[in-house]
VMD Tcl script that draws the C-alpha trace (Angstrom):
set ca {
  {-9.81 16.44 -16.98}
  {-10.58 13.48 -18.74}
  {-9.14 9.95 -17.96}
  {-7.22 9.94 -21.53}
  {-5.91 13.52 -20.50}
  {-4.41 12.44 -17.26}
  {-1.36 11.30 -16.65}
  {0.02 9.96 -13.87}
  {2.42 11.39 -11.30}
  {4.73 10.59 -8.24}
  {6.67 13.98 -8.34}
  {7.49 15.48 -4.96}
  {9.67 18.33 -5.58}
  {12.26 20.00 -3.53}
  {10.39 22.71 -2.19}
  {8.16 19.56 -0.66}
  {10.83 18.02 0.51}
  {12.65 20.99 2.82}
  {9.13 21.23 3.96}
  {9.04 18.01 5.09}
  {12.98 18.05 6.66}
  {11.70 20.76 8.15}
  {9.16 19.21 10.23}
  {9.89 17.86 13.77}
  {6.86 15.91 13.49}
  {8.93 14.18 10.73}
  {12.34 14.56 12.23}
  {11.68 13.01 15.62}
  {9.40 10.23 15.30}
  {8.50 9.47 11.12}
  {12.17 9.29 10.12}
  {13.49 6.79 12.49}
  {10.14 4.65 11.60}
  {10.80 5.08 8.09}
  {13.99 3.31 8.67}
  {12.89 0.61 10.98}
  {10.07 -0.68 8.29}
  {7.21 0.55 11.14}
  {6.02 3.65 8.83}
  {5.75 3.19 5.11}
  {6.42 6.25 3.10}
  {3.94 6.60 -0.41}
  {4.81 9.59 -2.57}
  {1.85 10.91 -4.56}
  {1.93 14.22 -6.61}
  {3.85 16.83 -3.83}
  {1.87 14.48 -1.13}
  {2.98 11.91 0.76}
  {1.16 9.22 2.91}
  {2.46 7.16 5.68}
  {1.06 4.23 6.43}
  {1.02 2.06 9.43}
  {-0.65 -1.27 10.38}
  {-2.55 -0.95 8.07}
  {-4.13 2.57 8.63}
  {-2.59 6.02 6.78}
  {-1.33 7.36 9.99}
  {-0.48 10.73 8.06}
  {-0.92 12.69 5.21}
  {1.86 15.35 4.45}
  {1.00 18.20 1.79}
  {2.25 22.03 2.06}
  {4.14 21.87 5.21}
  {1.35 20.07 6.86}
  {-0.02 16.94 8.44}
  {-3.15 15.79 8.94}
  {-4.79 12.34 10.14}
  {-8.10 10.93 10.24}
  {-10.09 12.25 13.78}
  {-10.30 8.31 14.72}
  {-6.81 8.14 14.46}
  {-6.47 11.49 16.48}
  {-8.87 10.69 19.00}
  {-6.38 10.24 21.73}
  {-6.60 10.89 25.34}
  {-3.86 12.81 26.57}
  {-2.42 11.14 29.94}
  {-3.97 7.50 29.17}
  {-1.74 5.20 28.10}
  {-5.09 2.48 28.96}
  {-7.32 1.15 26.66}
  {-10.13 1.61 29.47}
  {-11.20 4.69 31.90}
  {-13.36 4.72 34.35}
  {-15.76 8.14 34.02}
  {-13.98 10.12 36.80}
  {-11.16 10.03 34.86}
  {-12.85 10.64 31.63}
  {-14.07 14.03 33.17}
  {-10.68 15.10 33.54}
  {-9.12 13.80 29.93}
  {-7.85 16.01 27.45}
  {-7.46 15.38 23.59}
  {-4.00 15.70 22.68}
  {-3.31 18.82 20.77}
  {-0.28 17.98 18.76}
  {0.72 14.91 16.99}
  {4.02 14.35 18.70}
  {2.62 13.94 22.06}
  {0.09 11.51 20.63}
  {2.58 10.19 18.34}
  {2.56 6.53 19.72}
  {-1.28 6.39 20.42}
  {-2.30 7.74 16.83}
  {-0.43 4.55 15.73}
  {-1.79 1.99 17.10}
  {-5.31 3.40 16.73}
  {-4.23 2.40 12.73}
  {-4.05 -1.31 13.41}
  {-7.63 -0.65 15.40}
  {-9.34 0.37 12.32}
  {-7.34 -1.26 9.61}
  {-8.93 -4.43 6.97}
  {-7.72 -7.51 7.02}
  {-6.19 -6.95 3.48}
  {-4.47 -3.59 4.65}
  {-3.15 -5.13 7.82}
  {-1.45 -7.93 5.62}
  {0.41 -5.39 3.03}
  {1.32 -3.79 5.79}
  {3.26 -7.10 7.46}
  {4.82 -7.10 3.84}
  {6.37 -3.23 4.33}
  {7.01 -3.67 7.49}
  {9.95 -6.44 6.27}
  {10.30 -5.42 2.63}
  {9.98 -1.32 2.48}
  {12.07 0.74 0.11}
  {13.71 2.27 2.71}
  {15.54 -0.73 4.46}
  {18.55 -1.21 2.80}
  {18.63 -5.06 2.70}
  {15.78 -6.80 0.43}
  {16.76 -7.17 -3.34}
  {12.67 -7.18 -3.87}
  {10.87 -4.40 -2.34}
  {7.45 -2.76 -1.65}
  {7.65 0.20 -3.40}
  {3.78 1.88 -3.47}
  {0.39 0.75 -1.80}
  {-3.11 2.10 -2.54}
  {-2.19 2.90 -6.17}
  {-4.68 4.71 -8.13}
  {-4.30 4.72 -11.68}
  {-7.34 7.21 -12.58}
  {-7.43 10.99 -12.76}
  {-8.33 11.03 -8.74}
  {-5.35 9.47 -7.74}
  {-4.46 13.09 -5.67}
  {-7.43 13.59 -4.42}
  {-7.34 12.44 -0.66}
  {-10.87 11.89 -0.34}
  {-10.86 10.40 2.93}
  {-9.18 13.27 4.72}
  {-12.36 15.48 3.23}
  {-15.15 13.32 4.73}
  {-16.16 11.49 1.68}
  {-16.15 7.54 1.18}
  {-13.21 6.55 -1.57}
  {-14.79 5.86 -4.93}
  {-12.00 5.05 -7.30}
  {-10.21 1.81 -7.91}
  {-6.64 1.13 -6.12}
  {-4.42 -1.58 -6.77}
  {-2.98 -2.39 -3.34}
  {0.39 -3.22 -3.78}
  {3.74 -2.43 -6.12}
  {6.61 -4.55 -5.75}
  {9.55 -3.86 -7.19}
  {12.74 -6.40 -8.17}
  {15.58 -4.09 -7.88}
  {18.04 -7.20 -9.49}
  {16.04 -6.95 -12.92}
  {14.99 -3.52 -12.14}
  {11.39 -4.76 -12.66}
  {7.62 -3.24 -11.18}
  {5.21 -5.65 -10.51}
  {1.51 -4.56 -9.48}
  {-0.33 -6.89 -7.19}
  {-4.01 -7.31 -6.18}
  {-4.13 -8.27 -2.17}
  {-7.62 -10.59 -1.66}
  {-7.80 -12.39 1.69}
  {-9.48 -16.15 1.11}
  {-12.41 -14.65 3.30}
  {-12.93 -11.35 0.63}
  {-16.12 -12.24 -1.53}
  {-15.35 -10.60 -4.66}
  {-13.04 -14.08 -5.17}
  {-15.84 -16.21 -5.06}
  {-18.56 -16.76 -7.59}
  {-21.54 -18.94 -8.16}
  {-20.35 -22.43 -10.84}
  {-20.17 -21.08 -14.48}
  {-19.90 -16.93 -13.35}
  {-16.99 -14.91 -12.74}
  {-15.42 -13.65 -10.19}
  {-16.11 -9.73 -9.67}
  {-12.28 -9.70 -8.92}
  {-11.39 -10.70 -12.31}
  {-13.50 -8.23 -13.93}
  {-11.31 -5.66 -11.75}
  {-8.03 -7.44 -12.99}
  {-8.72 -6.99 -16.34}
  {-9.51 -3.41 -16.24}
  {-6.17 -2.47 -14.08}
  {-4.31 -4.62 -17.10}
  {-6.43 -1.96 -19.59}
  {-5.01 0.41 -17.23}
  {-1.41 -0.32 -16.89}
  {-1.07 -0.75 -20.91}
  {-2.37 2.35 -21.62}
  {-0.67 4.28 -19.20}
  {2.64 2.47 -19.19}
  {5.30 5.20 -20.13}
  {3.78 7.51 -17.80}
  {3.62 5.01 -14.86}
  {7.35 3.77 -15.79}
  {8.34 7.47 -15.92}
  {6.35 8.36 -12.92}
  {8.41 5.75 -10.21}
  {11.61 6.88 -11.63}
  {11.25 10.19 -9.82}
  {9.91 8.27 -7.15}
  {12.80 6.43 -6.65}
  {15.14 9.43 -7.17}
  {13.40 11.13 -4.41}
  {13.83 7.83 -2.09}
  {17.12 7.86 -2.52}
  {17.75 11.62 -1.76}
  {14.90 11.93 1.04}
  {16.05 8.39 2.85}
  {19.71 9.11 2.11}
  {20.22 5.58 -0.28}
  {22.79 5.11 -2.71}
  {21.78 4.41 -6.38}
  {22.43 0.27 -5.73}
  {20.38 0.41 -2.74}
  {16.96 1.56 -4.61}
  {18.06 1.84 -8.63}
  {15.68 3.37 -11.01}
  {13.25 1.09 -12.61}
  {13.83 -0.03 -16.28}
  {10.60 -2.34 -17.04}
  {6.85 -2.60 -15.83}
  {4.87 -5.40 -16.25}
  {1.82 -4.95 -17.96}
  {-0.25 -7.69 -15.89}
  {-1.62 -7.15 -12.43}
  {-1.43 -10.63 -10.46}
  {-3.92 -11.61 -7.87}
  {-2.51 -12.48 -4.47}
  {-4.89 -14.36 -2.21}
  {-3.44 -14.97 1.44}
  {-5.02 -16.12 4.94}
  {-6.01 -19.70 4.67}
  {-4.44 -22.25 6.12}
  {-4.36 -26.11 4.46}
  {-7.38 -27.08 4.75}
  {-8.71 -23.84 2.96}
  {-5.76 -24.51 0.71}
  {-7.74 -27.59 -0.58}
  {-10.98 -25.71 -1.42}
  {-9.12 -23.25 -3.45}
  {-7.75 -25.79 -5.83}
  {-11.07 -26.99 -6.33}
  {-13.08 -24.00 -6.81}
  {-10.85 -21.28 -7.62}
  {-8.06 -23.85 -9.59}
  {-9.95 -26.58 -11.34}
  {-12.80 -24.54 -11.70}
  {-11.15 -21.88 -13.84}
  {-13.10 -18.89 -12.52}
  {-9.68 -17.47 -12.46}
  {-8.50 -18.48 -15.35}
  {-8.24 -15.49 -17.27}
  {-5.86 -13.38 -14.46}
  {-2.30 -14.18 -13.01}
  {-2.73 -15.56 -9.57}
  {-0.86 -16.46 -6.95}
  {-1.62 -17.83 -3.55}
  {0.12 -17.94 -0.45}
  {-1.07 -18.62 3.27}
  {0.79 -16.24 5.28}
  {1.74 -13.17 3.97}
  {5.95 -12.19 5.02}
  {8.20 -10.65 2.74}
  {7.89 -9.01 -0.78}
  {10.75 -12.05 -1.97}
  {8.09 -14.70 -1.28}
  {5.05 -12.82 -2.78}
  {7.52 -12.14 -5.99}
  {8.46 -16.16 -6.28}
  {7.53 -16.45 -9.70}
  {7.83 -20.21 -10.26}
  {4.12 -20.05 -7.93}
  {2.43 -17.80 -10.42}
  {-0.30 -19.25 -12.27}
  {-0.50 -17.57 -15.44}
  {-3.29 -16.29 -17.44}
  {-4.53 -18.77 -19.53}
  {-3.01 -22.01 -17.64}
  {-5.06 -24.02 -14.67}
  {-1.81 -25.21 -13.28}
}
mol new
graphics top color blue
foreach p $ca { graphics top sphere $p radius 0.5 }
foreach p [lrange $ca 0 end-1] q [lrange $ca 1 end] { graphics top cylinder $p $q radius 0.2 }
display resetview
């Protein structure tokens, strides 16, 4: 299937979703998580992932779950992040994920990037599934391209295709809003006095993206929301459906402190390597409200 012949899906219908009711897996420890902002649910087509610190802790498709084997590489009866090599003789791997529920989870935050780690400080406040923000995270890892369902990491192969990291989503205006997470240490930010960034080359394509795929995304995160609502029990005010999608991917560079904060007006402000992308740039990454604050958005176009 081409890219022009794809279009893009969050569908997870309700054969899916008894499956997943159905789960204790999901009943006794991913639920309550769900709720508490410490799991982060991400519908794909009849998949979902669920993220945590950073790491997808599990993947859910047919009835089943699977993790990564560093996330499942759990010793059953150590609670300790060391053993001596007695002990280690007599270890066992735990051979179901509720017993190493707990463990699997923190072995996400173990392996996780620094850019991961911070969306997932945003979810953990601002997830669709609390009941209280008015702006929300909605979607991480968003692929836009025809592989978008294909889980490549669970099959042992390194993820080739573009993802934008992060969909908020003002549920006041009923408005999406894609984001691209850089931390001030991330490379691709930087570039040599008269070059681009490689980050605005990226930009620009996801814009390509977005406007040619519009409807289809729009479309796609109204049945995403619908199935929020019925899987996390949430009334229609709690999580409405989505009426407009902004066209325009902004760049959100966090992690620097004020000092930093002065060599990023001069060489990623006044220089206008980013001139030609929506940025926005924030120290310390904490709730979806103050990533959204659009008075701090530097436009497209403007140096200020």
């Amino acid at each position: 299937m081409s890219q022009a012949e794809y279009k893009f899906k969050r569908v997870f219908d309700v054969n899916q979703q008894a499956k997943l009711r159905e789960s204790l897996l999901y009943k006794d420890h991913i639920l309550d998580d769900v709720r508490t902002g410490k799991i982060f649910p991400a519908f794909r087509n009849n998949t979902v992932n669920f993220y945590h610190k950073g790491g997808k802790a599990f993947h859910f498709k047919d009835g089943t779950f699977s993790t990564h084997c560093k996330y499942a590489s759990v010793l059953h009866g150590h609670d300790r992040s060391y053993i001596n090599e007695t002990e280690l003789k007599e270890a066992k791997l735990i051979t179901d994920f509720k017993a190493g529920y707990s463990r699997i989870k923190e072995n996400c935050s173990l392996y996780s990037g620094v850019e991961a780690a911070g969306v997932s400080k945003l979810f953990s406040k601002s997830s669709y599934a609390l009941q209280n923000p008015n702006i929300v995270v909605l979607d991480i890892e968003v692929s836009l391209k025809a592989l978008d369902d294909v889980e490549a990491d669970t099959q042992e192969k390194p993820r080739t295709q573009d993802r934008i990291d992060l969909l908020l989503y003002n549920k006041e205006t009923k408005t999406l809003q894609f984001f691209e997470v850089k931390h001030f240490s991330n490379s691709e930010i930087w570039s040599k006095a008269g070059t681009k960034p490689v980050v605005v080359k990226q930009v620009e394509k996801y814009n390509g993206q977005l406007l040619q795929k519009h409807d289809d995304i729009l479309a796609a995160y109204i049945e995403y929301t619908k199935t929020a609502r019925i899987l996390f029990e949430l009334l229609e005010d709690q999580l409405p459906d989505p009426v407009h999608l902004n066209n325009e991917v902004i760049l959100l560079v966090f992690g620097f402190d004020s000092y930093q904060l002065n060599r990023i007006d001069e060489l990623l402000i006044r220089d206008k390597s980013l001139k030609d992308i929506s940025r926005r740039f924030l120290g310390n990454l904490d709730t979806a409200s103050k990533v959204w604050k659009e008075s701090t958005i530097i436009k497209a176009g403007k140096t200020k």
